[in-house]
C-alpha positions in Angstrom: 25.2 12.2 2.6 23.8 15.5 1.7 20.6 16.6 3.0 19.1 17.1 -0.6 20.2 13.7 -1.2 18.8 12.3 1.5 15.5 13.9 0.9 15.6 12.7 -2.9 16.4 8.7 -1.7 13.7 8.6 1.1 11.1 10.2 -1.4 12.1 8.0 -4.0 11.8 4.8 -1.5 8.0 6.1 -0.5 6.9 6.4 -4.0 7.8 2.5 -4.0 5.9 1.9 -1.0 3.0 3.4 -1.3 2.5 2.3 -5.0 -1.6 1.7 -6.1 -0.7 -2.1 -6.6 0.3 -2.1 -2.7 -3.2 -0.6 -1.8 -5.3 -2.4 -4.2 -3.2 -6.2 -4.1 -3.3 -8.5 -7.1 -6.7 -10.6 -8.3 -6.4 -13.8 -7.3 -9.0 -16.0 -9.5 -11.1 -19.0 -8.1 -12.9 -20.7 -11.3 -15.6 -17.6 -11.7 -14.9 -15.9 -8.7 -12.0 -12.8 -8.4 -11.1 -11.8 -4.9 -9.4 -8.7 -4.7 -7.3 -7.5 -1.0 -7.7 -4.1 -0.1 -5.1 -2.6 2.4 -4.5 0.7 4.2 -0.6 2.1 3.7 0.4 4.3 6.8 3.8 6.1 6.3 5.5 7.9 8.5 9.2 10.0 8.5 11.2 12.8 9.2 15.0 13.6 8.2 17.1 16.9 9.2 20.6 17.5 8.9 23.1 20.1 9.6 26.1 21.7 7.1 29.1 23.1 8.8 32.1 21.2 9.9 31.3 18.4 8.2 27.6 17.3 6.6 25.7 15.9 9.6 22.3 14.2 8.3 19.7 11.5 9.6 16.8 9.9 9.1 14.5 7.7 10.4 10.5 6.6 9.2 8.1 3.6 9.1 5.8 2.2 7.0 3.0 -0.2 8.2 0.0 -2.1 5.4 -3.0 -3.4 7.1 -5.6 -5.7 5.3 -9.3 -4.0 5.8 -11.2 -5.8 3.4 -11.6 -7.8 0.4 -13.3 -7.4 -2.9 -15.1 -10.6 -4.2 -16.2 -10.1 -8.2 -18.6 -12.9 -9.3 -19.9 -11.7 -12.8 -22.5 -8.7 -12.1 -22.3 -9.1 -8.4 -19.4 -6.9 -6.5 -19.2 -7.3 -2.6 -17.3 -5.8 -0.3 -16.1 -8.1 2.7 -14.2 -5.9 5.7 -12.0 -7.4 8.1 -13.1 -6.2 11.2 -10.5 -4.8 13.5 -9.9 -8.3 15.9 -10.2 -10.7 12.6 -7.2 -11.6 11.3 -5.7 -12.1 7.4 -5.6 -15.2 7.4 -9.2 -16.5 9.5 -11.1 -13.6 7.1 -9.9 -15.8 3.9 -10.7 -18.9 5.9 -14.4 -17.9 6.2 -14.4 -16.9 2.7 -13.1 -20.5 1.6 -16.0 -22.3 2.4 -18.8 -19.9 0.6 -16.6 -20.2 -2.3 -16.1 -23.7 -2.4 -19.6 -24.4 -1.5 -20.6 -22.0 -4.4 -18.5 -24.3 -6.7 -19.7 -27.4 -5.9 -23.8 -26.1 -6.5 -23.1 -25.4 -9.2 -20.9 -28.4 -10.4 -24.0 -30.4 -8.5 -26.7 -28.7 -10.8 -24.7 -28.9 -14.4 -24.7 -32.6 -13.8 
């Protein structure tokens, strides 16, 4: 593969990755409450290539997306909740589980 071409497919494969809805992830909605993930894309590559007896070309690169935090959206109020560096995904939205659901249930509690 030609060395332009190369460039052109591994540019073309970045744009993909590093897209705003990769950053910023999709709302997921609890009743009135919109949590948003936030990650951080690192990217990393490098290609070269050669044209003489033959087109000689390679490539290699890496891509990594790391949660850091999570936008919660509850009418007026807007919080930001960051994932500290030894949290993980998954025990970060089990902490944020319970204040929702409590939330919830208040409030279900005082319309009756």
């Amino acid at each position: 593969m030609a060395i332009e071409k190369l460039a052109e497919t591994l540019l073309e494969k970045l744009r993909f990755i590093t897209k705003a809805e990769t950053v910023i992830g999709e709302p997921i909605q609890a009743g009135e409450t919109t949590v948003v993930p936030v990650s951080r894309v690192s990217v990393g590559f490098g290609f070269g290539g050669h044209q003489n007896k033959g087109d000689t070309s390679a490539s290699g690169g890496g891509a990594s997306v790391e949660p850091v935090a999570f936008l919660v959206i509850k009418g007026d109020d807007v919080r930001i909740m960051p994932i500290t560096k030894d949290s993980s995904l998954a025990s970060k939205v089990m902490e944020i589980i319970p204040d929702i659901t409590n939330k919830f249930a208040s409030k279900k509690n005082a319309d009756n």
